[in-house]
C-alpha atoms as one frame of an Amber mdcrd trajectory, in Angstrom:
protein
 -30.864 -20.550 -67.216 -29.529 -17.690 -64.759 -32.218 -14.584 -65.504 -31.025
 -11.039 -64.721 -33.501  -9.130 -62.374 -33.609  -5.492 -62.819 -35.431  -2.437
 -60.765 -36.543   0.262 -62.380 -35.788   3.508 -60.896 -39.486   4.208 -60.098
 -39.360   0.819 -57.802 -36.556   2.301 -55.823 -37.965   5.751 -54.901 -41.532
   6.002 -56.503 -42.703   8.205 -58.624 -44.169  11.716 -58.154 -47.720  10.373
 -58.192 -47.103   7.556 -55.658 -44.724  10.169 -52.898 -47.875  12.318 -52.864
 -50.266   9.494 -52.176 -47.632   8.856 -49.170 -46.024   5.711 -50.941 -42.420
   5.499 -51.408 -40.221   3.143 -53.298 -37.761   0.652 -51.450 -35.050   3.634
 -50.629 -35.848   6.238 -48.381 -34.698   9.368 -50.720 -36.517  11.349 -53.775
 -35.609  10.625 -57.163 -33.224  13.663 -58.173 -31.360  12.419 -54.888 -30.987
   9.401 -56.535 -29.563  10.546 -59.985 -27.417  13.059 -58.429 -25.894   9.752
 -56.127 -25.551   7.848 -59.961 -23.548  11.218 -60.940 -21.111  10.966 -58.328
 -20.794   7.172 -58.468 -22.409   6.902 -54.728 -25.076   4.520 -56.077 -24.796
   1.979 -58.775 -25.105   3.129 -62.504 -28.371   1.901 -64.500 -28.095   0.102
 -67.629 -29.890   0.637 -70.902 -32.309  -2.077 -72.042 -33.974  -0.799 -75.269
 -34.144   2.743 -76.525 -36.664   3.310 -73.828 -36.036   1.675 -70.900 -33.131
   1.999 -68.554 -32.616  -0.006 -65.392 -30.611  -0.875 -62.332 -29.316  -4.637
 -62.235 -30.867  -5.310 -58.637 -27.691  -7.380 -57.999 -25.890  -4.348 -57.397
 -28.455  -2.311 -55.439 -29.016  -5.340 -53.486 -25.333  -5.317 -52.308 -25.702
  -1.515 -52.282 -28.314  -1.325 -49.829 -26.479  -4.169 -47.449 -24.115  -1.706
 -47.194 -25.619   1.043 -46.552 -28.759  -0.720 -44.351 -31.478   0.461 -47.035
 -30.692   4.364 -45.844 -28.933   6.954 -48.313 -25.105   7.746 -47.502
């Protein structure tokens, strides 16, 4: 059976919390940088879950960050 993996946005740029302690997530920008790049289309759109969680099929952000070496555009 083929299982989906997903990330959840806090895995790709951290949380508030984890920037101040100095950790970041696996892409070097902040998280409104990263909503405003779902906005424009400049990053790959999340997908709803449940009611309360939303996610981004890691699929597509692993293909993502190939091309763009792990950086923002």
């Amino acid at each position: 059976m083929n299982q989906l993996k997903y990330y959840r946005a806090s895995d790709l740029v951290g949380t508030a919390k984890s920037r101040k302690d100095g950790q970041r997530g696996m892409l070097p920008f902040s998280p409104a940088q990263l909503w405003r790049m779902v906005k424009t289309g400049a990053f790959p759109a999340p997908v709803k879950l449940s009611a309360g969680v939303t996610a981004f099929p890691a699929h597509k952000v692993d293909a993502w960050m190939s091309d763009h070496g792990g950086a923002a555009a």
